[in-house]
C-alpha positions as CSV (number, residue, x, y, z in Angstrom):
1,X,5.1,-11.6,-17.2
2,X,2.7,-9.7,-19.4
3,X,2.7,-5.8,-19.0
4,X,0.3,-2.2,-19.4
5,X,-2.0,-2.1,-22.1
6,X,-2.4,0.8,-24.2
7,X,-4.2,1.3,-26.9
8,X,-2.4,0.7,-30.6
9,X,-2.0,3.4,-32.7
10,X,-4.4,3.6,-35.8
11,X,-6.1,0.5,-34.6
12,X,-9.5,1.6,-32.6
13,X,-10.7,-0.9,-29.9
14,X,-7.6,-2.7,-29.9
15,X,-5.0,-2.7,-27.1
16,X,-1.2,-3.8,-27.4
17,X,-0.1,-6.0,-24.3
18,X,3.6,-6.7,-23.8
19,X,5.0,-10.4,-23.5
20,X,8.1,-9.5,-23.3
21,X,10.8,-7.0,-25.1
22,X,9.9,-7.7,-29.2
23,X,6.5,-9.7,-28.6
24,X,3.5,-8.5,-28.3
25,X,-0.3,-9.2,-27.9
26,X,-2.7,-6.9,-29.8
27,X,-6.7,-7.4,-28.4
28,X,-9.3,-7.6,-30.8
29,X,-7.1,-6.0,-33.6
30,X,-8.2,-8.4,-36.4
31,X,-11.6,-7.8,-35.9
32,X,-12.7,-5.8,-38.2
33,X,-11.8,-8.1,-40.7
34,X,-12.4,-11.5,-39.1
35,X,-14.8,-12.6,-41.2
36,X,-13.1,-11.1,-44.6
37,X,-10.4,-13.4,-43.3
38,X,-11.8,-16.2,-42.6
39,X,-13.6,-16.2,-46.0
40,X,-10.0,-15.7,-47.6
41,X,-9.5,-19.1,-45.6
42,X,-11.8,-20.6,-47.3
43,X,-10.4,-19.5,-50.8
44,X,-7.2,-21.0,-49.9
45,X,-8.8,-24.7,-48.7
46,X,-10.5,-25.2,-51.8
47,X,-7.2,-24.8,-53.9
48,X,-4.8,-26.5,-50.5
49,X,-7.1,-28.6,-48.5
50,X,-6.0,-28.8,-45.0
51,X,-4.1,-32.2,-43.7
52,X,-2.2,-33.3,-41.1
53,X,1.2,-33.7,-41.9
54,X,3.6,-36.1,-40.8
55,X,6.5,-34.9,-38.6
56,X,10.2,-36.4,-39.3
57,X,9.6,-39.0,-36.7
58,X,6.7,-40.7,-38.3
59,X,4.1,-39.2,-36.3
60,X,0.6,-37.4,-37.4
61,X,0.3,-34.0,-36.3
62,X,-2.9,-32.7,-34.2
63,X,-3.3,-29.6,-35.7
64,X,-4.4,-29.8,-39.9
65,X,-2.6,-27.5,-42.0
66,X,-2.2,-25.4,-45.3
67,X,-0.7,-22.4,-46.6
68,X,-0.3,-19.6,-49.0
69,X,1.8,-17.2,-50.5
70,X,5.5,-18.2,-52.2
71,X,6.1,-20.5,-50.2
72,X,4.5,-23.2,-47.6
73,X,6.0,-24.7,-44.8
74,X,5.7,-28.6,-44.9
75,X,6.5,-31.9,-42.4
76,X,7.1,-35.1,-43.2
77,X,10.1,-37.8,-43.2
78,X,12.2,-35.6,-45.0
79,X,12.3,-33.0,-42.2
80,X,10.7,-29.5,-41.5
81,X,11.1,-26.9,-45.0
82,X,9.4,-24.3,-46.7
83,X,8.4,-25.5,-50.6
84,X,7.3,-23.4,-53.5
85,X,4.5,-26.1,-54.2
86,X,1.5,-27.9,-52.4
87,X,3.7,-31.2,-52.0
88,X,-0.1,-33.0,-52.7
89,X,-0.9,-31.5,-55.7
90,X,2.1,-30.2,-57.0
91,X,0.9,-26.9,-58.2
92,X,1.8,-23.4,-56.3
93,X,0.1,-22.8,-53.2
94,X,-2.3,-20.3,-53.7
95,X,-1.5,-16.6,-53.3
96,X,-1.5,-14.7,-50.2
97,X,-5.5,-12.8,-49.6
98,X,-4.8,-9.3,-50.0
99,X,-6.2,-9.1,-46.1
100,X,-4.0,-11.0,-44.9
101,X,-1.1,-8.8,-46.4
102,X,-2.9,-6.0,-45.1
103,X,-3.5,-6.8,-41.7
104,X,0.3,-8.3,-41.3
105,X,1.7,-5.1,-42.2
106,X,-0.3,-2.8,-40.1
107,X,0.0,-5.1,-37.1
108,X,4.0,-5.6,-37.4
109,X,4.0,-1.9,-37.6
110,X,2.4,-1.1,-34.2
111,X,3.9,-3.7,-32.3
112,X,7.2,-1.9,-33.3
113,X,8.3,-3.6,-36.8
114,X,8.0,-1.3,-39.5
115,X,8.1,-2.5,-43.3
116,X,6.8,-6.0,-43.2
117,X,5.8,-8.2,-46.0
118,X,5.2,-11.8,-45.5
119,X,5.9,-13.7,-48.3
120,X,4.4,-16.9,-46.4
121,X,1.4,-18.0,-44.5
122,X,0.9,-21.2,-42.5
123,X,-2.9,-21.8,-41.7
124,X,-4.0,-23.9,-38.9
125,X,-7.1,-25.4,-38.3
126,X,-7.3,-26.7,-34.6
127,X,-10.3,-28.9,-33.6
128,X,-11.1,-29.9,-29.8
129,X,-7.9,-31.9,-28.4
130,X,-5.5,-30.1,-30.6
131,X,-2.2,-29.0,-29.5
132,X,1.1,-27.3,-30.8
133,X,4.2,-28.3,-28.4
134,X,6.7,-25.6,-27.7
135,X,9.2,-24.9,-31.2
136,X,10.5,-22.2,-32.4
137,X,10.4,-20.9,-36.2
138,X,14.0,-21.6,-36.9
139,X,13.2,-22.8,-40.8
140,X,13.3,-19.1,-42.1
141,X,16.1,-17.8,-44.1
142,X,16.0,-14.9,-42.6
143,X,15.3,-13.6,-38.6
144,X,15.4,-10.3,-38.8
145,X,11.7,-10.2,-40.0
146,X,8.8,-10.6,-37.5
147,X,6.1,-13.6,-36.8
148,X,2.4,-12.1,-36.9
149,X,0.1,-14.5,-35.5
150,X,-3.6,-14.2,-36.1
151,X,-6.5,-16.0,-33.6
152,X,-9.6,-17.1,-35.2
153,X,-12.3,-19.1,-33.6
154,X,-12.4,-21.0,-29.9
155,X,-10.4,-19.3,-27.5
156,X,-6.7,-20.8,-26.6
157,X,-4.0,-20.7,-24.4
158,X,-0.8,-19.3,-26.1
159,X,2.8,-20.6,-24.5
160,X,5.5,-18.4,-25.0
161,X,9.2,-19.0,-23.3
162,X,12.3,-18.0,-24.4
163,X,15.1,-18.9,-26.7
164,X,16.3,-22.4,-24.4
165,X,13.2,-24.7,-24.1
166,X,13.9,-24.7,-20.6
167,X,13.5,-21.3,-20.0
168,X,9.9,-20.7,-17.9
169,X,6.5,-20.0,-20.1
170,X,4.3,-17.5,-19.4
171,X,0.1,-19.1,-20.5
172,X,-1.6,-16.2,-22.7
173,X,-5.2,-16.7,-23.1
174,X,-6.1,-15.9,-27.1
175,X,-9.9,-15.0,-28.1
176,X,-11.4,-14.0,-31.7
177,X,-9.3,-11.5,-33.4
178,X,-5.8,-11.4,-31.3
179,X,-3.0,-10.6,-33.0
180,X,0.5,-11.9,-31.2
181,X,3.7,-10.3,-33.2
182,X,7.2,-11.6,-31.9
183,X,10.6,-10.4,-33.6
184,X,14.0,-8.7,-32.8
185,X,15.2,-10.3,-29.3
186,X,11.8,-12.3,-29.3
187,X,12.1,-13.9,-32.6
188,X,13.6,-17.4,-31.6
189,X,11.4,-17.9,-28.1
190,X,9.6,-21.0,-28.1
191,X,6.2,-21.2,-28.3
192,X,3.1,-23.7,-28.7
193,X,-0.5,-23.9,-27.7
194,X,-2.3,-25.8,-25.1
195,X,-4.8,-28.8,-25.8
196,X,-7.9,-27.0,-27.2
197,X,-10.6,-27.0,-25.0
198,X,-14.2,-28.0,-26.8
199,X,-16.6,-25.4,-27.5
200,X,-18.7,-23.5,-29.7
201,X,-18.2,-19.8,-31.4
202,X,-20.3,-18.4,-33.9
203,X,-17.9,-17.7,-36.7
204,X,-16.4,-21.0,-36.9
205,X,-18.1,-23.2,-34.8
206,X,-16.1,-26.1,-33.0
207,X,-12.7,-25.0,-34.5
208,X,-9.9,-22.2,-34.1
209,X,-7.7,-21.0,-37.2
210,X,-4.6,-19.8,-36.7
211,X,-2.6,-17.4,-38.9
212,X,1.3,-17.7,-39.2
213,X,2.8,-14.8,-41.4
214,X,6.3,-14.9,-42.1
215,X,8.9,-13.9,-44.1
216,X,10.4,-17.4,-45.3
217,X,12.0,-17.5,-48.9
């Protein structure tokens, strides 16, 4: 299902892949700033530690979880929402890293989605045995704005279906520094990650972060 790769515009070493029409993989495009983002990462865990939150139906989730920016998308009995304040602490979550903004923008732009500014960013931390079952991002006010996806860490196998949860799913293997943007006809296609594989990478060691921009408030 995937198609050519080219190389992205203003973005050397780095080559957009097609998933399908509005969602794209960009190799290696966050690169060059891995490790300014994964200290950024950092920053934001000290002020929002990660936890696993608690879906509707009373179970834990795999994957930890944090955010930043104006607003942070939260689980638990209450149901799926973005809130203005770390639920744990009840202060703001802290404010979106300049490089994530940066590299959001830039990336939206290439895959074909001029003028993006997240306002929101899930982080997820996934440790061996991990997994995201297929959902879509549905809880946004707004779909006329792209998802910007940013691969940190182990490798993982991506899902990504279409707009029925039945529809078939293609399996994208993520490495260090992908970048997966989905939006216009692509925006509501399901998508989730595979069971995380154990391992060991240099930057993060047994763990993968994953970066979820949106535009949510």
């Amino acid at each position: 299902m995937t198609g050519d790769l080219f190389c992205a515009s203003g973005a050397v070493g780095s080559y957009l892949e097609a998933l399908s029409e509005g969602a794209v993989v960009l190799r290696g495009r966050a690169l060059p700033v891995a490790d300014a983002l994964l200290a950024a990462i950092r920053t934001v865990a000290d002020a929002a530690p990660f936890r696993r939150m608690i879906t509707p139906g009373g179970f834990e989730m795999s994957v930890a979880m944090t955010n930043c920016g104006g607003g942070g998308w939260v689980t638990d009995r209450k149901g799926y929402r973005y809130t203005p304040t770390d639920p744990q602490t009840g202060a703001p979550w802290p404010a979106m890293p300049g490089v994530f903004l940066d590299l959001a923008e830039a990336a939206a732009a290439e895959a074909g989605f001029p003028g993006f500014v997240p306002d929101a960013c899930l982080i997820n931390r996934y440790e061996p045995g991990a997994r995201l079952s297929l959902h879509q991002d549905k809880d946004e006010r707004d779909y006329a704005h792209p998802i910007v996806s940013v691969s940190l860490g182990l490798p993982a196998t991506f899902q990504f279906g279409g707009r029925k949860r039945a529809d078939s799913v293609s399996k994208v293997a993520l490495s260090h520094g992908d970048v997966v943007v989905w939006g216009g006809p692509a925006r509501l296609h399901h998508h989730g990650v595979l069971t995380l594989r154990d391992g060991e990478h240099p930057a993060t060691g047994r763990t993968r972060f994953n970066l979820t921009l949106r535009r949510a408030m």
